[in-house]
C-alpha positions in Angstrom: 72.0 59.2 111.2 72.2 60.2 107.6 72.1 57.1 105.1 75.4 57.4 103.1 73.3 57.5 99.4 70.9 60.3 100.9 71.0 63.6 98.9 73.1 66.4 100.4 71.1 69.6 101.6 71.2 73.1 99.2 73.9 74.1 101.3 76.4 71.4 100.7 75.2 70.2 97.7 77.9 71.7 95.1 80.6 69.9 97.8 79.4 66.0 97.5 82.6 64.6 95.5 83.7 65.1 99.4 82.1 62.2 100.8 84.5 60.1 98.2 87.5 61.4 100.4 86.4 60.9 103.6 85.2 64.6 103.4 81.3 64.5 104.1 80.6 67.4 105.8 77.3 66.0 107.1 79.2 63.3 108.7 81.9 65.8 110.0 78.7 67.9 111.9 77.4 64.4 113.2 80.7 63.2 114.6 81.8 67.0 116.3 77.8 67.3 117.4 78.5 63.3 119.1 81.9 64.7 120.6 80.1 67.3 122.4 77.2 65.6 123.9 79.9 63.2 125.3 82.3 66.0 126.5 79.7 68.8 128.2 76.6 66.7 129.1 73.0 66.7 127.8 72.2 69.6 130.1 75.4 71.8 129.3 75.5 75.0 127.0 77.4 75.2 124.0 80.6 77.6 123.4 82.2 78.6 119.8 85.7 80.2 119.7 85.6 83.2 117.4 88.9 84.8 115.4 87.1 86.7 112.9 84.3 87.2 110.9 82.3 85.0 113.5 83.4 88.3 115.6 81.6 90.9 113.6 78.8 88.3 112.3 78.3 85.6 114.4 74.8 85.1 113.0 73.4 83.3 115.7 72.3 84.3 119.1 74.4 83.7 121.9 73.9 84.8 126.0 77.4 86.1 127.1 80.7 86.9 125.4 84.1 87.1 126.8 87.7 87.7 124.8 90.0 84.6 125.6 93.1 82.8 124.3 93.9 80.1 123.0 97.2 78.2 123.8 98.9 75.9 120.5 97.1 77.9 117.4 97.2 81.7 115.8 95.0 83.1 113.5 96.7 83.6 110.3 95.2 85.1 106.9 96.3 81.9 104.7 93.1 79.8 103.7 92.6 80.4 99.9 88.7 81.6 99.3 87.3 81.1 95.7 83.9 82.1 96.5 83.4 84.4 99.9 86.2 86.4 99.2 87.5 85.8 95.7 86.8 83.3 93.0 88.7 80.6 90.9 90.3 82.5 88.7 91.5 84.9 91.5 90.9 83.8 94.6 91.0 85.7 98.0 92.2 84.9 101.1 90.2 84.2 104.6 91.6 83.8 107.8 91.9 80.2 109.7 93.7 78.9 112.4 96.5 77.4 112.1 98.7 75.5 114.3 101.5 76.9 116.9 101.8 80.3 118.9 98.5 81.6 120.5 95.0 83.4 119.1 93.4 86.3 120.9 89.6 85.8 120.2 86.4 85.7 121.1 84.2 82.8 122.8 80.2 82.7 122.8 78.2 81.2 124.9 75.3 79.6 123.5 72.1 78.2 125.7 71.4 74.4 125.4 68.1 75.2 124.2 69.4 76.6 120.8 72.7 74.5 120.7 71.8 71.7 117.7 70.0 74.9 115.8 73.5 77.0 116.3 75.9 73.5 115.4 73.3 73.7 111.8 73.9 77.2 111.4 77.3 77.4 112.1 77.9 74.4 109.9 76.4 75.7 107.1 78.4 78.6 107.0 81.4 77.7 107.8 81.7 73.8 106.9 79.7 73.1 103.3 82.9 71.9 101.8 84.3 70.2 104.8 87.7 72.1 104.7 88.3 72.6 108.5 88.8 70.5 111.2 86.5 71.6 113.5 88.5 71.2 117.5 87.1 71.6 121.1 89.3 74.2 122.5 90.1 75.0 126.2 89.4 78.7 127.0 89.2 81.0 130.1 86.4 82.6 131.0 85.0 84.0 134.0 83.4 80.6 134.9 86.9 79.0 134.7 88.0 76.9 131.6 85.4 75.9 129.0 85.7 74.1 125.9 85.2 75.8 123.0 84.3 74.5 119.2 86.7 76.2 116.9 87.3 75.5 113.5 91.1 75.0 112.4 92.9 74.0 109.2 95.8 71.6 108.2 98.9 72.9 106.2 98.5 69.7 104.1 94.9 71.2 103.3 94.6 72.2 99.6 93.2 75.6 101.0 96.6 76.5 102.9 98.1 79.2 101.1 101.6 78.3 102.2 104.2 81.3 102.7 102.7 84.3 100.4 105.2 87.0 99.2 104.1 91.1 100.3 103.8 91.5 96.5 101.4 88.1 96.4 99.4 90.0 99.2 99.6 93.5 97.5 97.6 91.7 94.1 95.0 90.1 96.3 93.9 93.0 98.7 93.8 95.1 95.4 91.8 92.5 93.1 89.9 89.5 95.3 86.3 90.1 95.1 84.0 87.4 95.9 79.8 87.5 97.0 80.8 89.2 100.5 82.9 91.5 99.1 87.3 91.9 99.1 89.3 90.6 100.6 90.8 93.8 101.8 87.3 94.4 103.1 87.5 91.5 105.1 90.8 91.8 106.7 90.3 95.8 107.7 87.3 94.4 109.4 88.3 92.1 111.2 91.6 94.5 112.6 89.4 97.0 113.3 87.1 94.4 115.3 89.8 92.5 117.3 90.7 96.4 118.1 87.2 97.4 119.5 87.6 94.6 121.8 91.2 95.5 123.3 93.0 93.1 120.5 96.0 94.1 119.1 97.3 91.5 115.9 100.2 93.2 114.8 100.5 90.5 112.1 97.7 91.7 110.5 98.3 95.1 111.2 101.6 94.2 109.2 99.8 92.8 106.3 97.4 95.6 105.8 100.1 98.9 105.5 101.3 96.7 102.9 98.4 98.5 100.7 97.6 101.3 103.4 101.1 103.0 103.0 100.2 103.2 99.1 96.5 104.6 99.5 98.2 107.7 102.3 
C-alpha cells in the first residue's frame, strides 16, 4: 500500500488536490484492483468493458474480444474534457457512461499474466484525475456471464455536462481541440467503430448530422 504523504507518479501528479476529497486516484486503482482479486480469484483473467475510444485504442493487449451489453447504463457524449479533447477555456466533450437504458460495447479479455500491468495502464489513461467510478459489470460472452471493469460517471460529477442544447453541440464539434485532436474527431470515430462491429447508436448518429447536414 501507498503511504498517504508519498508523491504521486508523472501521471497523476497535476491531480493531487484529489486526495483532499476523497479523490486519490492511487487509492481508487488499489481498492478496484482489491475488488477484483476478491471477485474472480487469483487464477482468473481480467475483462474491461469498452464504449469507445478503448474500442479503437485499447492500448493494451488483450486474447479475445466479443461485443456485449450492458443492462442499467448507456453511453452518452456528456463528460466535459479540458485537455484530450478540448481545453479550459473551451472544453470538448468525451463520452462516459452514464446511468439508465443499456450500452452496446465491447469487452476484452485480458490474461492473468498481464492483468496488474493492464489495471496500471488502463489507469493511467483513463483515471489520473479520479473522475470515474470505475464498476464491475455483468456481460455475456460466449463463456456465459463475466464481469467486466467499466468505468462510469455520476451526474453530480463536475464533469457531467448536464442537458446540452444542438446549438451548444454545433460550437463544440466546430471549435474543441485538445492534444488528441476534436472533438468531432473523436465522436465520428467512435460511430464509425461501433459501426464496423454491427453497432448502430442512433444517439450519436443524431448528434453528429447536427454538423454533417451543414458540411453536405
Amino acid at each position: 500500500m501507498r503511504s498517504a504523504d508519498a508523491p504521486l507518479p508523472p501521471a497523476y501528479a497535476d491531480f493531487a488536490h484529489l486526495r483532499a476529497a476523497g479523490r486519490d486516484p492511487l487509492r481508487l486503482l488499489e481498492h478496484t484492483r482489491a475488488q477484483w482479486h476478491r471477485r474472480a480469484g487469483p487464477q482468473a483473467d481480467l475483462w474491461v468493458f469498452g464504449y469507445a475510444s478503448l474500442i479503437w485504442r485499447p492500448d493494451f493487449d488483450f486474447s479475445e474480444r466479443h461485443a456485449t451489453r450492458v443492462h442499467g447504463w448507456h453511453r452518452a457524449l456528456a463528460m466535459w474534457s479540458r485537455v484530450n479533447r478540448g481545453t479550459p477555456e473551451q472544453p470538448g466533450l468525451v463520452f462516459a457512461l452514464l446511468p439508465g437504458g443499456s450500452c452496446q460495447g465491447m469487452v476484452f479479455r485480458v490474461p492473468r499474466g498481464t492483468a496488474d500491468a493492464v489495471f496500471d495502464t488502463l489507469w493511467a489513461r483513463e483515471m489520473p484525475s479520479g473522475v470515474y467510478d470505475a464498476r464491475w459489470l455483468p456481460c455475456a460472452t460466449p463463456h456465459g456471464i463475466v464481469w467486466a471493469l467499466a468505468f462510469t460517471l455520476s451526474r453530480r460529477s463536475p464533469s457531467f455536462t448536464g442537458a446540452l442544447t444542438p446549438e451548444q453541440y454545433r460550437h463544440i464539434f466546430r471549435h474543441a481541440r485538445g492534444r488528441y485532436g476534436t472533438t468531432l474527431d473523436y465522436a465520428r470515430r467512435t460511430l464509425e467503430t461501433l459501426g464496423a462491429h454491427g453497432i448502430h447508436d442512433r444517439r450519436l448518429r443524431t448528434l453528429l448530422s447536427l454538423v454533417d447536414d451543414e458540411e453536405a
